[in-house]
C-alpha positions in Angstrom: 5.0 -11.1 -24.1 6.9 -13.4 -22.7 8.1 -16.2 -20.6 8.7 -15.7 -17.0 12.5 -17.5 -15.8 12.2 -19.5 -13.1 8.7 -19.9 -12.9 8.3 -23.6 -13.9 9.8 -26.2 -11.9 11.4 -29.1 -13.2 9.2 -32.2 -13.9 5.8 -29.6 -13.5 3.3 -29.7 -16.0 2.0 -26.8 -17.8 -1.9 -26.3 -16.6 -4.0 -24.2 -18.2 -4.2 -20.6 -16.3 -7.6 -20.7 -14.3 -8.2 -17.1 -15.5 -9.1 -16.3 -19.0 -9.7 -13.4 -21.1 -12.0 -13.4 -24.8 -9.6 -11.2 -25.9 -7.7 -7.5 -25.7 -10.8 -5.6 -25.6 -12.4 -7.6 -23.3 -9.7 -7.1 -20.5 -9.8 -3.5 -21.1 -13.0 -3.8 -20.1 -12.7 -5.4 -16.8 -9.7 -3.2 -16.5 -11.1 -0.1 -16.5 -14.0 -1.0 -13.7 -11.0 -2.1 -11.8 -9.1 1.5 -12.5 -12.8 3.2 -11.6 -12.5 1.5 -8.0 -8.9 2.5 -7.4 -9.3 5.6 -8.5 -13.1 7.1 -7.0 -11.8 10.5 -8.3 -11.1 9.4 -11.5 -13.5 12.0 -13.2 -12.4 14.7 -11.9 -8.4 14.0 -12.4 -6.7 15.1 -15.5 -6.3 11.7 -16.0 -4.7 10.0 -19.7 -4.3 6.1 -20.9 -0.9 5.3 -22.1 -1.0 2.2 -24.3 2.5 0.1 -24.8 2.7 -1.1 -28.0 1.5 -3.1 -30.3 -1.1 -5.2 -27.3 -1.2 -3.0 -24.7 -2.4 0.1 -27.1 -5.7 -2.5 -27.9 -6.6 -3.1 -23.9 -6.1 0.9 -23.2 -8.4 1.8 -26.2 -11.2 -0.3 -24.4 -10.5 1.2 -21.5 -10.8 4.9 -23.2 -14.0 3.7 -24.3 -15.3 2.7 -21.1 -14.0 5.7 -18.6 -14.4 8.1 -21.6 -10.5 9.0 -21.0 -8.2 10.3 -24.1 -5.7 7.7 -25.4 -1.8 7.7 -26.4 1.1 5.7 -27.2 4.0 5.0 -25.1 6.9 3.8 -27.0 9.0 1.0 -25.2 10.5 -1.9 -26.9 11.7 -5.1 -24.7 15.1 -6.5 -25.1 14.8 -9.7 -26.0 17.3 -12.8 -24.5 19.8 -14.4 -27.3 18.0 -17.2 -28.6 14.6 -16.2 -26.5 13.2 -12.9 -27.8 10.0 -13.2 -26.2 12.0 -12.8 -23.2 12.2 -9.7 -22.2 15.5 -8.9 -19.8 15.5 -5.3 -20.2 13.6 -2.5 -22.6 14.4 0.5 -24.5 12.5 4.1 -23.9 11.5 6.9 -25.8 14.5 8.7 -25.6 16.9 5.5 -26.6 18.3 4.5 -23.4 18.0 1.2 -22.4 16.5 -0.3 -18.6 17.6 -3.7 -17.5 16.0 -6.1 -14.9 19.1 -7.7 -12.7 17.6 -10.1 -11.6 16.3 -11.7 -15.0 20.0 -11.4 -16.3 21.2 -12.7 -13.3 19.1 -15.9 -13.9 20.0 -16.3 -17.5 23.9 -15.5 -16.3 23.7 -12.3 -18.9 25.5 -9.2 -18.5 24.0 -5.9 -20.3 27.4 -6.1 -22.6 25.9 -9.2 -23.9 22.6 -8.2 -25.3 24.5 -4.9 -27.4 23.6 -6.6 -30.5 19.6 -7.1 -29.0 19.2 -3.4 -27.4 20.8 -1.8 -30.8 17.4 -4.2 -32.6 15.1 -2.5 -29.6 16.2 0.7 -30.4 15.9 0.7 -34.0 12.1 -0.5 -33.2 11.8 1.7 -30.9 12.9 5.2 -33.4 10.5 3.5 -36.2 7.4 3.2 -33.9 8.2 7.2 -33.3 8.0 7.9 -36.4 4.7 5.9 -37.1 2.5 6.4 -34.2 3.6 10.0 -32.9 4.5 10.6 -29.2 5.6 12.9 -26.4 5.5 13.6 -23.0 1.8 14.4 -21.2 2.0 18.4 -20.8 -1.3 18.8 -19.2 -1.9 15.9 -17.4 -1.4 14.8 -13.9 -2.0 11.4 -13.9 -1.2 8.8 -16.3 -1.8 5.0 -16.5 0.3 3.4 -18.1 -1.5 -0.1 -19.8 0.1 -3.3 -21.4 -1.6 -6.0 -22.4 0.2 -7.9 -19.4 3.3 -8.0 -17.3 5.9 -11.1 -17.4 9.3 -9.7 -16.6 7.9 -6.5 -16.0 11.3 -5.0 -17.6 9.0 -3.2 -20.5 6.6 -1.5 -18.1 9.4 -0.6 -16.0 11.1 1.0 -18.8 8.3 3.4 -19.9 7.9 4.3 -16.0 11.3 5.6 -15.9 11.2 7.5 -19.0 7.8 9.2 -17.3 9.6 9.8 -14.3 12.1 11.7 -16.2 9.9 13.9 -18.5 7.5 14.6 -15.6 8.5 13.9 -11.8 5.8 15.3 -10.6 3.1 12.7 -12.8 1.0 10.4 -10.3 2.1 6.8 -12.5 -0.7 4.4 -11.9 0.5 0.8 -13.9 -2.7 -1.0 -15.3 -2.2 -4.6 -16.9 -5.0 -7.3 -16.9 -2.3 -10.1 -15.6 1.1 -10.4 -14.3 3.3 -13.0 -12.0 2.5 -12.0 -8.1 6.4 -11.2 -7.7 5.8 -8.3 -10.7 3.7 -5.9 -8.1 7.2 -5.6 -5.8 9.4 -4.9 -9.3 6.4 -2.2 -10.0 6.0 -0.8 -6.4 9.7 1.2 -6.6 8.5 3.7 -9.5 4.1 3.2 -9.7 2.3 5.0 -7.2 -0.8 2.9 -7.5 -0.9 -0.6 -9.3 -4.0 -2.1 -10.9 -3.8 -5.7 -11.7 -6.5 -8.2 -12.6 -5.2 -11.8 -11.6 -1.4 -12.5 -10.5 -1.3 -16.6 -11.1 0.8 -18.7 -10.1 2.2 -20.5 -12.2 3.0 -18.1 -14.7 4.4 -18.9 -17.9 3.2 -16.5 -20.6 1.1 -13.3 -21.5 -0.9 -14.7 -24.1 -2.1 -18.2 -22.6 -4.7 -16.3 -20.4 -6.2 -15.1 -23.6 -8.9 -17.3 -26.0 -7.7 -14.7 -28.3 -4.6 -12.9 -28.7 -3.5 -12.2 -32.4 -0.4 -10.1 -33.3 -1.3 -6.8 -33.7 0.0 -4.7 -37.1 0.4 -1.1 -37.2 -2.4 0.1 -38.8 -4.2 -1.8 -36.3 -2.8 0.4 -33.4 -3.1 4.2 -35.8 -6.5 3.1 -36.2 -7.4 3.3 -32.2 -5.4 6.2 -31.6 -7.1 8.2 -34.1 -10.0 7.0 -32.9 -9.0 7.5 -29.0 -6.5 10.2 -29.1 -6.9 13.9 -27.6 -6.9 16.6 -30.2 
């Protein structure tokens, strides 16, 4: 994940976060309790988890365990800033296309014609994570919660909410992350219908710093959760 523009002001220093998680599965945990009290009905909704990957598939498997929910994959891929991959100004979906966040290019002074070279990267990511982990559009379902393993620019999550809009219209989209910047609820609010969030700090600078753990996660890492997880 990564850094949030704009967030530190000049001269601040960094603090550590004052919320921490052990690790993925560990805010999957607390996650799904949170989902559980959103959601009373929960058990009786046709309800599936929807893991971005390679981090957020690790928090939803926890979850799957904990609500005894079936697991997927949702394939997104962020567009990364020249010279700043890790952050994210814009993501490419399932079907290719590519979602930008204006108001991250407009603070970088970007235009989308700029990051051809970065979205053409995304979406060659995006075609070989297809390929490897399976996906498709939930046919029987009727709501699904979309998890990442948290929310900086938001441009990722937003990206496999509009792909879900598209495939299904009708789908409830319920957007569960363990932490994200405060202004990230507003950017969510225009395509989730319900949003689930553990801590929105403030200072933000970075996914992984409210982790004591927070490895890179390989891709036999993620098949091995959705066999475990998946429906069948």
């Amino acid at each position: 994940m990564s850094k949030n523009p704009g967030s530190k002001r000049s001269g601040e220093k960094m603090m550590m976060p004052p919320f921490r998680f052990v690790d993925r599965a560990d805010a999957g945990r607390r996650l799904a309790d949170a989902v559980r009290r959103a959601v009373p009905d929960l058990k009786q909704r046709r309800a599936l988890l929807l893991g971005i990957p390679r981090g957020g598939v690790a928090v939803a498997a926890a979850m799957a365990e904990r609500l005894a929910l079936p697991l997927d994959v949702l394939v997104v891929r962020k567009i990364g800033a020249p010279g700043q991959p890790e952050l994210a100004v814009g993501a490419v979906g399932p079907d290719g296309k590519a979602v930008y966040q204006p108001a991250v290019l407009e603070a970088l002074g970007l235009r989308p014609d700029d990051l051809r070279a970065e979205e053409a990267r995304a979406r060659e990511e995006v075609h070989r994570r297809l390929a490897a982990y399976g996906a498709g559009p939930p046919d029987t379902t009727d709501l699904a919660i979309v998890v990442d393993d948290g929310i900086a620019t938001g441009a990722t999550v937003l990206a496999a909410l509009a792909w879900l809009k598209a495939a299904r219209p009708e789908l409830r989209l319920l957007v569960a992350a363990p932490v994200a910047p405060p202004e990230a609820r507003k950017r969510l609010a225009s395509l989730a219908d319900r949003i689930v969030l553990l801590a929105e700090p403030e200072p933000f600078y970075a996914v992984g710093q409210f982790y004591r753990h927070f490895p890179q996660l390989e891709d036999d890492a993620v098949l091995t959760l959705l066999d475990r997880h998946r429906r069948r």
